[in-house]
C-alpha positions in Angstrom: -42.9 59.8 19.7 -40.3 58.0 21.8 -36.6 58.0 21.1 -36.8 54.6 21.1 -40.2 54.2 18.8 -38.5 56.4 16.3 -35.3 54.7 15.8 -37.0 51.5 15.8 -38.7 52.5 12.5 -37.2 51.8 9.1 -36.5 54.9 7.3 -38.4 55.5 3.9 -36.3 56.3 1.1 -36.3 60.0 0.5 -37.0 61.0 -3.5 -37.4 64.5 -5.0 -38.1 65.8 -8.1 -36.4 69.0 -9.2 -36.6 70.8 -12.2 -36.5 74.2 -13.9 -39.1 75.1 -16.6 -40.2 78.4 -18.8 -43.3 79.5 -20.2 -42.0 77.3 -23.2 -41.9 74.0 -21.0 -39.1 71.9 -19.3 -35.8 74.0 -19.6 -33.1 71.4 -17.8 -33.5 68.8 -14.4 -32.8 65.5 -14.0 -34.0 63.7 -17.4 -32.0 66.6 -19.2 -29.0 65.4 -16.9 -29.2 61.7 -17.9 -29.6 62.9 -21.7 -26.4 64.9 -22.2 -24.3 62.2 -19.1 -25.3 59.4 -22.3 -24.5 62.0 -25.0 -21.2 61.9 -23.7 -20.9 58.6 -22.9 -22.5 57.2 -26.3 -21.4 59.8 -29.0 -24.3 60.2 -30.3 -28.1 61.6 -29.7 -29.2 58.5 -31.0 -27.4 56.0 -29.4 -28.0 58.3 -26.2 -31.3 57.9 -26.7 -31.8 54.1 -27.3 -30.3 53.8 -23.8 -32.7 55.5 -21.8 -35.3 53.9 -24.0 -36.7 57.4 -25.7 -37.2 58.0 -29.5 -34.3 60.2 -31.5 -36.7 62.5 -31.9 -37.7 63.2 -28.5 -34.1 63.3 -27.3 -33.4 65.7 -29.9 -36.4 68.0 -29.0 -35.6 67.8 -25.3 -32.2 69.2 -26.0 -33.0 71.8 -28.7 -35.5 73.4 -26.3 -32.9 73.9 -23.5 -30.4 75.1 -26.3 -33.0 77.3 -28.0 -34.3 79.0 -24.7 -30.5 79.1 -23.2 -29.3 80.6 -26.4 -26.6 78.1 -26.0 -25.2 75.1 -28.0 -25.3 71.6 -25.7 -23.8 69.6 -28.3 -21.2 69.8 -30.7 -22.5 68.1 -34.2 -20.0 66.2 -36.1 -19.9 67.0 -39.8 -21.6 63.6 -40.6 -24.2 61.8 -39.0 -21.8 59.0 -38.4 -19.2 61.0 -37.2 -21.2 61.5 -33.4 -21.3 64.3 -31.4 -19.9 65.7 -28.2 -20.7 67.9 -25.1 -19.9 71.5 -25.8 -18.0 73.5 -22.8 -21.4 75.0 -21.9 -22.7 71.3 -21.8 -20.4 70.1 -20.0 -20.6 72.8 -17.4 -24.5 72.9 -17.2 -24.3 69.2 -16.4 -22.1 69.1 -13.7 -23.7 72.5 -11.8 -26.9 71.1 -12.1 -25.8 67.9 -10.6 -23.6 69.6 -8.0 -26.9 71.4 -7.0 -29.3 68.7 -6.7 -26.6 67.2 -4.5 -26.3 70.0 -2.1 -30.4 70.2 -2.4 -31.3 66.3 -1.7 -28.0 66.6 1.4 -29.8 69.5 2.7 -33.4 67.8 2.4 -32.2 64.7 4.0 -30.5 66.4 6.8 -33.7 68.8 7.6 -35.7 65.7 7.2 -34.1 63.4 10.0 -34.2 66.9 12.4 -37.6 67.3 11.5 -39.1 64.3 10.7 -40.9 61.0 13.4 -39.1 58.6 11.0 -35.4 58.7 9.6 -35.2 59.1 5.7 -33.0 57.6 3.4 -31.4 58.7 0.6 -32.1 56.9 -2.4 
């Protein structure tokens, strides 16, 4: 394809999908991410969940799993239900690795992609 033909072409938007899972199902990606980022911005698994329109009780599943097969607390539990919860260290960190990675992942897939690639992706 011409230089010209290709730049002359809109670039599709690039998405990926990226996740880490167990014999045991999903362990942490991006849903996982968006969980624990409202967690902390919320206060509170439920409230967390209402905004990314999922049930208490699959939020709360989701993150038990990746506690259970981490062997790590996410959350920190308030005494009361009404008293909310919070990111633990470990939370906090797991959260910003894993979004640090898929950054460098999607960077590096976009790059490689315009090199290798007869259109020019986008990022999304």
């Amino acid at each position: 394809m011409s230089e010209i033909a290709r730049n002359d072409m809109i670039g599709p938007t690039m998405r990926l999908h990226l996740w880490f899972e167990t014999d045991e199902g999903v362990l942490f990606g991006m849903g996982r991410l968006m969980l624990l980022r409202q967690v902390e911005l919320c206060g509170s698994i439920k409230a967390a969940a209402e905004k990314l329109g999922m049930s208490y009780r699959g939020a709360w599943g989701k993150l038990k799993k990746t506690e259970e097969v981490l062997g790590r607390p996410l959350i920190n539990r308030g005494a009361s239900r009404r008293s909310g919860c919070t990111l633990t260290d470990f939370g906090q960190d797991l959260a910003r690795q894993f979004d640090e990675w898929f950054r460098d992942v999607e960077e590096y897939a976009l790059r490689s992609g315009k090199d290798r690639l007869p259109f020019q992706p986008e990022k999304f």
